[in-house]
C-alpha positions, 0 to 999 in steps of 0.5 A: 500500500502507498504511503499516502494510502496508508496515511488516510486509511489509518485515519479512518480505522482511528476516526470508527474506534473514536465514534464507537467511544463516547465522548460527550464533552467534559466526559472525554478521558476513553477517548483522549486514552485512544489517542494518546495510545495511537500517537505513542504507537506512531512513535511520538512522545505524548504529553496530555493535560486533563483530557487535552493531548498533544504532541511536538515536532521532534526537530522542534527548533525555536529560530523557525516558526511554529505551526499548531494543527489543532481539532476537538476529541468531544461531541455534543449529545447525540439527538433522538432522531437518529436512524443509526447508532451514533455510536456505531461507525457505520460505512455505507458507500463513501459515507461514515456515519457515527457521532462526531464524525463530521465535527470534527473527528474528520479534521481530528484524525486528518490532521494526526497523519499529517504530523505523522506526515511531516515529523515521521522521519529526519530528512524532513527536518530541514523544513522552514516550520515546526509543528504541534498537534493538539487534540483538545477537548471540551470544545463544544462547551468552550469549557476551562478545561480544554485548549485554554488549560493547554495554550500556556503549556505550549511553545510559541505558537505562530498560526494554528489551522483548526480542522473544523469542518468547512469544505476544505474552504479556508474561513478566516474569521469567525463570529464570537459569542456572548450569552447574556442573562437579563432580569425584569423586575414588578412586585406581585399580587392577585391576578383577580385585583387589580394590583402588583406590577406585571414584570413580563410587561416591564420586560416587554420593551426590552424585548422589542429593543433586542428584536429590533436594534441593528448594531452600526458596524458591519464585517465584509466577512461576518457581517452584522451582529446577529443578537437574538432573544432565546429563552424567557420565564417568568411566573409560578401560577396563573392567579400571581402577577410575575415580580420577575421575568428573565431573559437570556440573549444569544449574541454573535459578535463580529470583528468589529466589536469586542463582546465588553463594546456590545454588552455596554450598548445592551446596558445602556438601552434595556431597563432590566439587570443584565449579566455576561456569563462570559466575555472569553468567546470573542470573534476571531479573523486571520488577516488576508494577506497572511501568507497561510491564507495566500497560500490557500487562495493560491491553491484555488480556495476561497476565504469566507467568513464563519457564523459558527464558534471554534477554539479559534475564539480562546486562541491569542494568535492567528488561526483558520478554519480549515477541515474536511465535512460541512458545517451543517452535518454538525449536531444534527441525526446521522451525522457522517462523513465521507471517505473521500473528504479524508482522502481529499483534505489529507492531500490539501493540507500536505500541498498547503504546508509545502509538502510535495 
């Protein structure tokens, strides 16, 4: 068999033993187990921190640039309408179905054998960048737990392609994300009297405001801030006025503004009490004139610009999106892949860093 044939055919026996292992996020220990097993298999030394595994060029040189190739080992929680078993690797055609096969145990296991690729053997180590491979974990959380406890332990990173799946289409920047929690206030009383101040009727205004308020600033790639009311709750029985009602607000951000810049706009234009659970997801771009990115235009790709949130947001250097599989496979029933989007991204990522 071909080398190159061996490289991918070996990623797809990894990506079926990852599917047939639950890895729900925050419970990925068998999992980051299996991969810390093949890694030391293909003769690299491991380093794992929680469930987070990772492994660095064996002629890791500091005068060079570095280079991180990064994908997430966790899935999300497999919906009740799949028609096969998330959790059996099932090969129908040129299709893998299976729980995170799609996002992202393509890019996942893609990745691997391109670092296997590279740092297999001495004569390689003449190149003009170093690499790491980093398998990260609680990424559908962005939990504390995952890339953020890993980044500090890591050599300088110069650009990171995260294996996301896109297409094989570079996505230069992507949206961030701020979840706000909003709380209206009234005081109670009978609903039979006319008394007590109803707190849905206070927070009605501000749910108009979030409905309709356009942010300003527009992103050529991203677009406008997209802010959207999500849940609301209030009341304990249908004979009691409300004395609060609470609102939560998913926002994606763009590039043009810092998730602290929108929460302070929000502030300013609601009545209720307003809380970010977090300000750490922020909208992420790679300027188009890095030379990664000229590198991808070069070989016919098309930059675009993502809606959907990565670890890119936790990273604090330049990183694209860039994997096997389509964005919208991911969390949805009978996720797959398909075999020739391996084969395919494995040959375009081996051409994008140099390799002939």
């Amino acid at each position: 068999m071909e080398r190159r044939e061996q490289y991918t055919q070996d990623a797809i026996t990894l990506l079926c033993r990852l599917v047939a292992t639950p890895s729900v996020s925050r419970s990925e220990s068998e999992a980051a187990t299996i991969m810390e097993q093949t890694i030391a298999g293909y003769g690299f030394e491991t380093h794992r921190e929680a469930n987070n595994l990772w492994v660095v060029d064996p002629w890791f040189d500091d005068a060079r640039p570095t280079v991180l190739l990064n994908a997430h080992i966790d899935t999300v929680k497999p919906v009740k309408s799949w028609q096969h078993d998330p959790f059996i690797p099932t090969i129908e055609g040129d299709m893998l179905y299976g729980l995170g096969s799609n996002d992202c145990g393509g890019g996942l296991v893609t990745l691997l054998q391109v670092f296997r690729r590279f740092c297999t053997d001495a004569a390689r180590s003449h190149r003009a960048f170093n690499l790491i491979y980093l398998a990260s974990a609680e990424e559908e959380v962005s939990g504390k737990n995952g890339i953020s406890r890993v980044l500090p332990r890591l050599p300088k990173i110069d650009v990171a392609i995260v294996g996301e799946p896109t297409g094989m289409q570079p996505a230069v920047a992507e949206k961030g994300l701020m979840v706000l929690d909003l709380k209206a206030h009234g005081k109670s009383g009978h609903a039979a009297r006319n008394e007590g101040v109803n707190a849905i009727y206070e927070a009605l205004e501000d749910m108009q405001w979030i409905r309709n308020y356009r942010f300003k600033k527009t992103s050529r790639l991203l677009g406008s801030v997209k802010m959207s009311l999500t849940m609301v709750n209030a009341g304990t029985q249908h004979n009691v006025i409300p004395d609060t009602c609470s609102m939560v607000v998913d926002i994606r951000t763009n590039e043009c503004y810092t998730n602290e810049e929108v929460y302070n706009i929000v502030c300013r234009h609601v009545k209720s009490e307003v809380s970010a659970r977090s300000f750490r997801l922020h909208s992420s771009h790679i300027d188009l004139e890095h030379p990664l990115v000229r590198r991808c235009v070069s070989l016919g790709m098309t930059p675009f610009g993502s809606p959907t949130l990565s670890d890119q947001s936790l990273m604090p250097f330049p990183s694209l999106k860039l994997g096997p599989g389509e964005s919208s496979r991911s969390h949805s029933a009978d996720e797959y892949i398909r075999i020739s989007e391996i084969e395919h991204a494995f040959d375009t990522y081996v051409k994008l860093l140099g390799m002939p």
